[in-house]
Jmol script that loads the backbone (N, CA, C; Angstrom):
load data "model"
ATOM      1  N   UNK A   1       1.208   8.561 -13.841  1.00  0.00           N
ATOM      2  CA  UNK A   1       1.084   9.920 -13.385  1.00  0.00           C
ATOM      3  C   UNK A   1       0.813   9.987 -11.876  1.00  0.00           C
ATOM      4  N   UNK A   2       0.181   8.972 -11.618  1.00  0.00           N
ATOM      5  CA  UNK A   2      -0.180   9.453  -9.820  1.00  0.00           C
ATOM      6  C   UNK A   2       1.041   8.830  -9.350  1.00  0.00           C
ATOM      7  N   UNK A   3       1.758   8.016  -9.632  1.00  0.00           N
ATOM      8  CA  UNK A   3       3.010   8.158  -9.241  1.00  0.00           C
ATOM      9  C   UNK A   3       4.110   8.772  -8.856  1.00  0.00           C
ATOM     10  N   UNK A   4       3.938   9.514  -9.784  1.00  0.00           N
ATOM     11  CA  UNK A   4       4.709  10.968  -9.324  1.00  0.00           C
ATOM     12  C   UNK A   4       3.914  11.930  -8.830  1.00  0.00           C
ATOM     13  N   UNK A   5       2.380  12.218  -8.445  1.00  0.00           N
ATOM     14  CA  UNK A   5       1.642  12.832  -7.549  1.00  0.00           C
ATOM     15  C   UNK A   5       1.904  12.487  -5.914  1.00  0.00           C
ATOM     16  N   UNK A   6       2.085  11.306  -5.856  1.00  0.00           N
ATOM     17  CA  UNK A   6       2.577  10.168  -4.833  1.00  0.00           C
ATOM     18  C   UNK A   6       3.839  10.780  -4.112  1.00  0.00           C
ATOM     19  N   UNK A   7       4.893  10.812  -5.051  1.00  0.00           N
ATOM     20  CA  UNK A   7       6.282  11.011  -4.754  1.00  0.00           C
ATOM     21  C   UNK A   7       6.094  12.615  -4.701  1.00  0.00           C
ATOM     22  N   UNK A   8       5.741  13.441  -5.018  1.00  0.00           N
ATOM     23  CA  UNK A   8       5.638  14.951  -5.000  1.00  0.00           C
ATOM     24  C   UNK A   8       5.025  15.094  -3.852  1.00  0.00           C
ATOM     25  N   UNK A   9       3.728  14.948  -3.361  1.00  0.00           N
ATOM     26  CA  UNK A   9       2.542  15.323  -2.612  1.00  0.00           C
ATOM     27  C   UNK A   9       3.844  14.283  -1.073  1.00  0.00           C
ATOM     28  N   UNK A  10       4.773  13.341  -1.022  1.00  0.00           N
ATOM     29  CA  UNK A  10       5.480  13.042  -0.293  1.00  0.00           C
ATOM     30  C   UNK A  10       5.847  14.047   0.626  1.00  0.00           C
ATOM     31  N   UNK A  11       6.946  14.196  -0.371  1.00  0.00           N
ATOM     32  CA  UNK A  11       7.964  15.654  -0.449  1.00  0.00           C
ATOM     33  C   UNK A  11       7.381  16.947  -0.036  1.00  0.00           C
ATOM     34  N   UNK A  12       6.568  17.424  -0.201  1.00  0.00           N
ATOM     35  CA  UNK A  12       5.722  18.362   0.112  1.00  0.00           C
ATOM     36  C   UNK A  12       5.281  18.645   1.383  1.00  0.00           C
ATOM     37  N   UNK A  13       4.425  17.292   1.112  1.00  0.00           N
ATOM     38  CA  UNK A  13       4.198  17.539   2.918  1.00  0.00           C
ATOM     39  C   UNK A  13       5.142  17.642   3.892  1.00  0.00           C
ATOM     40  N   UNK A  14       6.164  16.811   3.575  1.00  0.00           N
ATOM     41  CA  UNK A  14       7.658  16.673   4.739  1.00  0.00           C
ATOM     42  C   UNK A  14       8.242  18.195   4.644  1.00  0.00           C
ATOM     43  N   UNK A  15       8.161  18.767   3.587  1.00  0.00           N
ATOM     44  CA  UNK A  15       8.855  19.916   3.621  1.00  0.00           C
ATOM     45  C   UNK A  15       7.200  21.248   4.545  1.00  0.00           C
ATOM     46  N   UNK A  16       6.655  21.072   3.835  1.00  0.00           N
ATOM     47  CA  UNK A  16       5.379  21.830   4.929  1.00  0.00           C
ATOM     48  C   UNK A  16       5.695  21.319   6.490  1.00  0.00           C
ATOM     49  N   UNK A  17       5.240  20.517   6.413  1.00  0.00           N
ATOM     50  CA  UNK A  17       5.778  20.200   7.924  1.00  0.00           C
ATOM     51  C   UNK A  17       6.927  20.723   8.564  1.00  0.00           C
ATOM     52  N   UNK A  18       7.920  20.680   8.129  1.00  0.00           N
ATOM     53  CA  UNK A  18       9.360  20.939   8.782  1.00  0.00           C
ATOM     54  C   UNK A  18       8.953  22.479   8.311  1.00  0.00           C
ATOM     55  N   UNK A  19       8.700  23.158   7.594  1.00  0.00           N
ATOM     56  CA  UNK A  19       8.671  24.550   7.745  1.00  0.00           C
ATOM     57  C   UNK A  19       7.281  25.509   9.101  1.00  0.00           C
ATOM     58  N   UNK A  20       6.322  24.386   8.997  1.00  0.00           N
ATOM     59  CA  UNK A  20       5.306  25.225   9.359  1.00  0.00           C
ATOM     60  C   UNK A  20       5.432  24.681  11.662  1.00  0.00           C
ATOM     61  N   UNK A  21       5.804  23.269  11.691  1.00  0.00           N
ATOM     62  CA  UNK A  21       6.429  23.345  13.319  1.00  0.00           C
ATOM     63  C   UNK A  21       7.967  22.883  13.120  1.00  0.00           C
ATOM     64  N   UNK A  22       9.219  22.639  12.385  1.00  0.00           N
ATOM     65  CA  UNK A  22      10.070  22.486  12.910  1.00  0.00           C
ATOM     66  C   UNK A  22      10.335  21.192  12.919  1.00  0.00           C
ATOM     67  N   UNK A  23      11.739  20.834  13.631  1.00  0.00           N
ATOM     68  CA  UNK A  23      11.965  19.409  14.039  1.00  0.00           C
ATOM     69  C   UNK A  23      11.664  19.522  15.219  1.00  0.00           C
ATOM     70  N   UNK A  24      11.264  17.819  15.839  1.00  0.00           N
ATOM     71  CA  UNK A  24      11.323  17.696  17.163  1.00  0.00           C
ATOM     72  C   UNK A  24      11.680  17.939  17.858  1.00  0.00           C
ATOM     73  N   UNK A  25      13.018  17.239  17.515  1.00  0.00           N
ATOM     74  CA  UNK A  25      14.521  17.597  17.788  1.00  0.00           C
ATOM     75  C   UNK A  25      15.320  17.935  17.126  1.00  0.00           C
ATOM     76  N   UNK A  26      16.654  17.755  17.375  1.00  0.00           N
ATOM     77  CA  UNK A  26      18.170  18.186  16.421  1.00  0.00           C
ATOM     78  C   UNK A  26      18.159  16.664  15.833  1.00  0.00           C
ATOM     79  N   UNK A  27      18.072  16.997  14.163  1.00  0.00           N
ATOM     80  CA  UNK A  27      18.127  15.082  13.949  1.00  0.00           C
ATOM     81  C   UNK A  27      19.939  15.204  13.725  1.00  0.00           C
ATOM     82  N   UNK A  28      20.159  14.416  14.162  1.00  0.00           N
ATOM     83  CA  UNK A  28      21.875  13.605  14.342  1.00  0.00           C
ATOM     84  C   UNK A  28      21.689  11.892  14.311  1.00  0.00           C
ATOM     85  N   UNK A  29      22.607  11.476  13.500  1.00  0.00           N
ATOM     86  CA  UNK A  29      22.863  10.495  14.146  1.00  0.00           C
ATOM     87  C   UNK A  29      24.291   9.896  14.312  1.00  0.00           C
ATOM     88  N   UNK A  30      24.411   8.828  14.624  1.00  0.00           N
ATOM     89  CA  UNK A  30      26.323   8.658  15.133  1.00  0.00           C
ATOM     90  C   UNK A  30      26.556   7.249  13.843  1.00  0.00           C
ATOM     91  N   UNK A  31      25.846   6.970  12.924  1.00  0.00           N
ATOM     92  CA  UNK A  31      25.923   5.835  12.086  1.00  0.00           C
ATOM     93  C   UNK A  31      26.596   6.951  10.517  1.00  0.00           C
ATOM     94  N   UNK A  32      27.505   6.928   9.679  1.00  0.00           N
ATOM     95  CA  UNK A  32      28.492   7.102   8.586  1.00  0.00           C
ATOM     96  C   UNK A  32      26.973   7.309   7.859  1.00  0.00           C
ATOM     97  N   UNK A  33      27.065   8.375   6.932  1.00  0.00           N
ATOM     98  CA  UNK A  33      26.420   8.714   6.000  1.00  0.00           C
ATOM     99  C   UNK A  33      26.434   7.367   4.771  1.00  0.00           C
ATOM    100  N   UNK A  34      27.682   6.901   4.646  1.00  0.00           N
ATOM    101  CA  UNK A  34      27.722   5.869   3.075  1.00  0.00           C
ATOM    102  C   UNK A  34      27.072   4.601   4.304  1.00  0.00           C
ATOM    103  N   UNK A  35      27.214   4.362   5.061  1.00  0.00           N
ATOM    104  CA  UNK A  35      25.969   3.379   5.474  1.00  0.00           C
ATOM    105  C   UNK A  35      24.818   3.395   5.412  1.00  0.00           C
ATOM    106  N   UNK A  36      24.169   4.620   6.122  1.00  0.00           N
ATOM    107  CA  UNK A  36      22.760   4.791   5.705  1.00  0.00           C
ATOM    108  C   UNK A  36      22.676   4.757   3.935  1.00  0.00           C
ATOM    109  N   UNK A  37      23.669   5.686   3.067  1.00  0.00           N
ATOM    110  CA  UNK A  37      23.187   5.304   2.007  1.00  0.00           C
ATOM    111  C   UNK A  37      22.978   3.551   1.226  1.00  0.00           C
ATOM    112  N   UNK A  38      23.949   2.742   1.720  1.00  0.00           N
ATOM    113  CA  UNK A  38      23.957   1.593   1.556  1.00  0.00           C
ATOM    114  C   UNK A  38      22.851   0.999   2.241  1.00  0.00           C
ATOM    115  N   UNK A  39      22.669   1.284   2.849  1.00  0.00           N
ATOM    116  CA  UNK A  39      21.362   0.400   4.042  1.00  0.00           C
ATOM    117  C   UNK A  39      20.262   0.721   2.774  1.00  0.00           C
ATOM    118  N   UNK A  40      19.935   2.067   2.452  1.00  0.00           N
ATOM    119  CA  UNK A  40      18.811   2.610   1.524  1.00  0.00           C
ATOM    120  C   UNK A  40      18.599   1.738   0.328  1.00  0.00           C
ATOM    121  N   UNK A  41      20.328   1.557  -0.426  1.00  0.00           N
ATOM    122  CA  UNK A  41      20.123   0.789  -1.761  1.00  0.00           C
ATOM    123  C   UNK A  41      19.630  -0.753  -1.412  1.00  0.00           C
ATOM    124  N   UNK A  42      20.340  -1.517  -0.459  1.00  0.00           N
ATOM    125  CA  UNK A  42      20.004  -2.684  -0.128  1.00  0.00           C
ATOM    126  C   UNK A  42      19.006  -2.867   0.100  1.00  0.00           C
ATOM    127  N   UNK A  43      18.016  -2.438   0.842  1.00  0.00           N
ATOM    128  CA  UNK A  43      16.481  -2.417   0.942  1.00  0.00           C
ATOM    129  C   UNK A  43      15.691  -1.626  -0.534  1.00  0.00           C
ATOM    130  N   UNK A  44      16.130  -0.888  -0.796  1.00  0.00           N
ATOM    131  CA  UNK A  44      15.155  -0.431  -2.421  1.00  0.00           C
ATOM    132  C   UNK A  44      15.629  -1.743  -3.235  1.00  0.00           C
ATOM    133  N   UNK A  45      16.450  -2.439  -3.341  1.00  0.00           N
ATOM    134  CA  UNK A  45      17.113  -3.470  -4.194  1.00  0.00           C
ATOM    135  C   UNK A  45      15.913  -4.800  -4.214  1.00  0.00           C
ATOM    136  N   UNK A  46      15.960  -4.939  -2.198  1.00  0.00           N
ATOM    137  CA  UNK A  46      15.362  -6.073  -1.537  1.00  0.00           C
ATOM    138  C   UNK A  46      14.385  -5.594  -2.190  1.00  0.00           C
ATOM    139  N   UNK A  47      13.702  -4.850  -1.879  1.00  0.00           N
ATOM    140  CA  UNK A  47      11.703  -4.003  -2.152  1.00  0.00           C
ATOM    141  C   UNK A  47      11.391  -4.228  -3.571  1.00  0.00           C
ATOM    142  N   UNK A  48      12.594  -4.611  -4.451  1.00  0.00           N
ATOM    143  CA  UNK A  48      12.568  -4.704  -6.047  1.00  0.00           C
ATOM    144  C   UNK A  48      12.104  -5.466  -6.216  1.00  0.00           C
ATOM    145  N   UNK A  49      13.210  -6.478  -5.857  1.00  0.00           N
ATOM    146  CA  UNK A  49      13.714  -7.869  -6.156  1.00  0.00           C
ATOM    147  C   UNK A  49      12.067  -8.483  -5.774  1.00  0.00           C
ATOM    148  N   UNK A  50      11.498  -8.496  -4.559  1.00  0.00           N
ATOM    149  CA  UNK A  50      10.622  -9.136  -3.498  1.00  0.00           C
ATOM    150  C   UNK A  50       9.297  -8.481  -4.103  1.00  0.00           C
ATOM    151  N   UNK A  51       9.173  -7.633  -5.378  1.00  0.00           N
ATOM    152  CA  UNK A  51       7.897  -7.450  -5.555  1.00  0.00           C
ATOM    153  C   UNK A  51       6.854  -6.690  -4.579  1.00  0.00           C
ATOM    154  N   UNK A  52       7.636  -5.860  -3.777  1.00  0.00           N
ATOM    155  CA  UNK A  52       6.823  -5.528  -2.883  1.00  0.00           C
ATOM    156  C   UNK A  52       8.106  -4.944  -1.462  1.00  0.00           C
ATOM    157  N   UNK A  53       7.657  -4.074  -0.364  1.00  0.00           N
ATOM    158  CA  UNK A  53       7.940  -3.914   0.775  1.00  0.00           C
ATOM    159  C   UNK A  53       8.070  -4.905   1.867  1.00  0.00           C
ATOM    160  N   UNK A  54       8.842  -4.994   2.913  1.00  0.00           N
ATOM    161  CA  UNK A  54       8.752  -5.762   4.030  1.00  0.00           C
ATOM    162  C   UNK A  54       6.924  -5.810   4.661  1.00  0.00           C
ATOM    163  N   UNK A  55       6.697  -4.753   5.084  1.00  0.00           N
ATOM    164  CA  UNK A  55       5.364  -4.174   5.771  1.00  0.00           C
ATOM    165  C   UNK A  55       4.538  -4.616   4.974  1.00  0.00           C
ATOM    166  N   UNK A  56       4.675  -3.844   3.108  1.00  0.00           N
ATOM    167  CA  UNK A  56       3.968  -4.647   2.622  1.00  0.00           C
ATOM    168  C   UNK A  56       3.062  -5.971   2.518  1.00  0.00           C
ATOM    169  N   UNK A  57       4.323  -6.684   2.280  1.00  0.00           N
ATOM    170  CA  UNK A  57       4.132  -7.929   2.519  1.00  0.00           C
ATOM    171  C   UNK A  57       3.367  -8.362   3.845  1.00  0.00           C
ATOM    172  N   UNK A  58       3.735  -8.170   4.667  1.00  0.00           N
ATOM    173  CA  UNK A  58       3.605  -8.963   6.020  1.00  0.00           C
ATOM    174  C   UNK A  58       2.070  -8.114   6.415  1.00  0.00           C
ATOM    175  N   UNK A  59       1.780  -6.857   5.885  1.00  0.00           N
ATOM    176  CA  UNK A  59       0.134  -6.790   6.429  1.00  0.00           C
ATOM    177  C   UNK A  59      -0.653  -6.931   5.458  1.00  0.00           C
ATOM    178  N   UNK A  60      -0.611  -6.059   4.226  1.00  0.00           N
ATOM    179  CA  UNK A  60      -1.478  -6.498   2.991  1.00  0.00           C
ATOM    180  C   UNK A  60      -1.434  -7.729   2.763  1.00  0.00           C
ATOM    181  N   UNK A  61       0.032  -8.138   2.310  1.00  0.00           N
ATOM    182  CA  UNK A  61      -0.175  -9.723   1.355  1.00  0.00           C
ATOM    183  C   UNK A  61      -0.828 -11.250   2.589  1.00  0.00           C
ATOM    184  N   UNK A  62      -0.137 -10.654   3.329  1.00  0.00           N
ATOM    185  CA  UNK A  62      -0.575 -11.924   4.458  1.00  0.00           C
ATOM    186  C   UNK A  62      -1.992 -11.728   4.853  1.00  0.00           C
ATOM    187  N   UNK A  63      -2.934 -10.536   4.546  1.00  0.00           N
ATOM    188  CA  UNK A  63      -4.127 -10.339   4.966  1.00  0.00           C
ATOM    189  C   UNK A  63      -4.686 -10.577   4.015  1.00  0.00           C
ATOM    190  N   UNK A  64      -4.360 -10.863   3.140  1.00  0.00           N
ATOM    191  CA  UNK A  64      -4.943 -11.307   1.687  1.00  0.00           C
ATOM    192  C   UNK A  64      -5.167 -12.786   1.336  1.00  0.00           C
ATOM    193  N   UNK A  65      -3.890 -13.519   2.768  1.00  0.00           N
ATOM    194  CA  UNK A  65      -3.883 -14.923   2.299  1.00  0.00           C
ATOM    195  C   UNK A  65      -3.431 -14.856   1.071  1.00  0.00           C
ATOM    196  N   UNK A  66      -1.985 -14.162   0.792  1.00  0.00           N
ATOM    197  CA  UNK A  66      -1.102 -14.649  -0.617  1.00  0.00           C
ATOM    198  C   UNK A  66      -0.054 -15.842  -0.141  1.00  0.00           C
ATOM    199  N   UNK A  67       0.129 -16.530  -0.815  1.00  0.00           N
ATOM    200  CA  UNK A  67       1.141 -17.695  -0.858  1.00  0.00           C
ATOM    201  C   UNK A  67       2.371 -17.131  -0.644  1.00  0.00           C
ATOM    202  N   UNK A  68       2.894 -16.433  -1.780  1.00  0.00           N
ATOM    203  CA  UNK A  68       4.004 -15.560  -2.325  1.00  0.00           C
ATOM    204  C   UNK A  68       4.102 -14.284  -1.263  1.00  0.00           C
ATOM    205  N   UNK A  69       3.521 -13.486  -0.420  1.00  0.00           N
ATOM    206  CA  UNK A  69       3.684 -12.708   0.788  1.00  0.00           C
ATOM    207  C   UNK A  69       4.043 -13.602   1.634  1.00  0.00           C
ATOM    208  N   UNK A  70       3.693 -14.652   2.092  1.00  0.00           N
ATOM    209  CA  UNK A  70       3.905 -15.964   3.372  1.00  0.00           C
ATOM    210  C   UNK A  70       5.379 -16.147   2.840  1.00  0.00           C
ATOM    211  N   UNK A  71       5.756 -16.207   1.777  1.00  0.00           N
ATOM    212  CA  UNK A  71       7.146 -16.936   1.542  1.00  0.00           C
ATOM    213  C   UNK A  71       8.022 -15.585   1.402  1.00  0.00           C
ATOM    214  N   UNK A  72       7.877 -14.688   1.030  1.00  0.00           N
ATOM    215  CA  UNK A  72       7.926 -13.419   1.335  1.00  0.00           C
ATOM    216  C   UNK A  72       8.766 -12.985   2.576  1.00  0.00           C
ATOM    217  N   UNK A  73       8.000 -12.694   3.545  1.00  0.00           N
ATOM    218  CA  UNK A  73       7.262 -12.193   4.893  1.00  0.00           C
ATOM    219  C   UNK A  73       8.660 -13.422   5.672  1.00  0.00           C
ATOM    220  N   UNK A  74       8.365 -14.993   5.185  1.00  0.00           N
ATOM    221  CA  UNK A  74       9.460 -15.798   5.871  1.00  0.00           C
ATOM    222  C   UNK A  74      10.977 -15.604   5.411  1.00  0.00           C
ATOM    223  N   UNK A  75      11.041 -15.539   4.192  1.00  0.00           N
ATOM    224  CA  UNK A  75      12.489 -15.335   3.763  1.00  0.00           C
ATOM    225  C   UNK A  75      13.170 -14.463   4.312  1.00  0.00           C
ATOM    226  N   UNK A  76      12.465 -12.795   4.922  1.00  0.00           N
ATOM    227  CA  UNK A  76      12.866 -11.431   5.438  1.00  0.00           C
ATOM    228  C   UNK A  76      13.269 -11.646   6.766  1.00  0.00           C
ATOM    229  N   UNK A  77      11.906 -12.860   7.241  1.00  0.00           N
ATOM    230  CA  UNK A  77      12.908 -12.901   9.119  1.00  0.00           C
ATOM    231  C   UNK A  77      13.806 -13.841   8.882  1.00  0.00           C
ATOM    232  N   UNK A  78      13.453 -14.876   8.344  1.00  0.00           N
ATOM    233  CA  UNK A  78      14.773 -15.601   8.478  1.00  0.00           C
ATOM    234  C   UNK A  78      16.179 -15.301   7.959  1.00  0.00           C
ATOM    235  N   UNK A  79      16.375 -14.271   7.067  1.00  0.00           N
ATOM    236  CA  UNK A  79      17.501 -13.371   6.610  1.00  0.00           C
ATOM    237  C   UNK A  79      17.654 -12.746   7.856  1.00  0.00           C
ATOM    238  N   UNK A  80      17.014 -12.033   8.647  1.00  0.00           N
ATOM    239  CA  UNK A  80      17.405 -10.816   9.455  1.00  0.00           C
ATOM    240  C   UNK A  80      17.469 -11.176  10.626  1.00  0.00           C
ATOM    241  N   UNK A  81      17.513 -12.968  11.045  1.00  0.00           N
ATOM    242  CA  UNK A  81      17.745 -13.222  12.217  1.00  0.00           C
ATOM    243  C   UNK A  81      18.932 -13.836  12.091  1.00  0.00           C
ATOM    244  N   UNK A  82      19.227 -14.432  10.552  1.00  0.00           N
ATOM    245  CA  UNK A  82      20.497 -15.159  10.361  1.00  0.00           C
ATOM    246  C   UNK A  82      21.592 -14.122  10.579  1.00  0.00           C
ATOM    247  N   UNK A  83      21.370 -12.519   9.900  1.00  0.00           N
ATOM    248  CA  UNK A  83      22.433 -11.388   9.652  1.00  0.00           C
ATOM    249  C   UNK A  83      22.397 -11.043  11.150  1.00  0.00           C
ATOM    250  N   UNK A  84      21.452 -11.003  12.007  1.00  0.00           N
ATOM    251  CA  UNK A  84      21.475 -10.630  13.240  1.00  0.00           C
ATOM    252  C   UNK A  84      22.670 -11.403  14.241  1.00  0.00           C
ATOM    253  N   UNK A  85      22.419 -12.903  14.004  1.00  0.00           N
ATOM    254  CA  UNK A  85      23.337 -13.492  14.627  1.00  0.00           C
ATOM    255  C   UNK A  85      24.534 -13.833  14.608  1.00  0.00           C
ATOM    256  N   UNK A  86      24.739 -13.955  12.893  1.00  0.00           N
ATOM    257  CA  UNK A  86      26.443 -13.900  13.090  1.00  0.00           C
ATOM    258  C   UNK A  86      26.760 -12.368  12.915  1.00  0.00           C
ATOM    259  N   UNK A  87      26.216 -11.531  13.042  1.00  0.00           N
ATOM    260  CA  UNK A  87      26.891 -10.014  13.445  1.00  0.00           C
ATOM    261  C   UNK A  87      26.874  -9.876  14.664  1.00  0.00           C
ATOM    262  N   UNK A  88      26.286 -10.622  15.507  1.00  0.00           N
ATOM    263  CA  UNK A  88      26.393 -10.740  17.179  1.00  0.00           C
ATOM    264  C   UNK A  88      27.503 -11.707  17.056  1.00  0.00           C
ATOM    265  N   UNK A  89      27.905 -12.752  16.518  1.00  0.00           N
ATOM    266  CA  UNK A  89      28.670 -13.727  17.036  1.00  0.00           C
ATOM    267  C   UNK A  89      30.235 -13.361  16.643  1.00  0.00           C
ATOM    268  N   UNK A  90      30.160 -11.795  15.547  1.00  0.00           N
ATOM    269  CA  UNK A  90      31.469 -11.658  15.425  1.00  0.00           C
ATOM    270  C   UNK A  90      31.436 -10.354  16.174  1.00  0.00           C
ATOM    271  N   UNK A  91      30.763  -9.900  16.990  1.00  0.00           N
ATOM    272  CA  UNK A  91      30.931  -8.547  17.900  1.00  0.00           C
ATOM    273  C   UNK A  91      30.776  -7.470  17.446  1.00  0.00           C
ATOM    274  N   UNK A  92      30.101  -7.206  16.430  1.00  0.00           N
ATOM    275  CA  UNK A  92      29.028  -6.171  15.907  1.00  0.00           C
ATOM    276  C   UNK A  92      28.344  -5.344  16.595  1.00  0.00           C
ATOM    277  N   UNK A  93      28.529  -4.520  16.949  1.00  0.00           N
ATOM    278  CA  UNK A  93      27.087  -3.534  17.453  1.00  0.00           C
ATOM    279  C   UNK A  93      26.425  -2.712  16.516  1.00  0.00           C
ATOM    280  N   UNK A  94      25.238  -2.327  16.946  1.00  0.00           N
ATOM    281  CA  UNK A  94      24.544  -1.286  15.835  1.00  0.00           C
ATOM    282  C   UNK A  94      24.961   0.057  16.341  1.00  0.00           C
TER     283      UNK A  94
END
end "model"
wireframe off; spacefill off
backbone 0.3
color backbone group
């Protein structure tokens, strides 16, 4: 149940907010809608799979001294420096 208090009381506030000052700005961005949605599933997938969040991991579990956050926490950079570089080495931009 507080789970979905969690996910409601989310939503809520984001929507209070945006009604009671507005956006910052004009949100835009220049990146394809089915990317961001893909970017979303791939990380809710990762966040599954990994038992946990990136952030998660890397401030709770590592402040906890978990084993399993450390291996965690390493698998995520070393994925995202490997995807970093050969998407630089085939001329990728973000």
């Amino acid at each position: 149940m507080w789970r979905l208090q969690l996910a409601l009381g989310l939503v809520l506030g984001a929507a209070l907010w945006w009604l009671w000052l507005g956006p910052a700005e004009p949100l835009s961005t220049a990146v394809p809608a089915w990317r961001l949605a893909l970017g979303g599933l791939v990380a809710g997938f990762g966040a599954r799979l990994a038992g946990g969040c990136t952030s998660g991991h890397g401030i709770c579990g590592l402040g906890s001294l978990k084993l399993p956050s450390l291996l965690a926490v390493l698998t995520f950079m070393a994925t995202g420096f490997l995807t970093a570089m050969a998407l630089g080495a085939l001329g990728a931009t973000p």
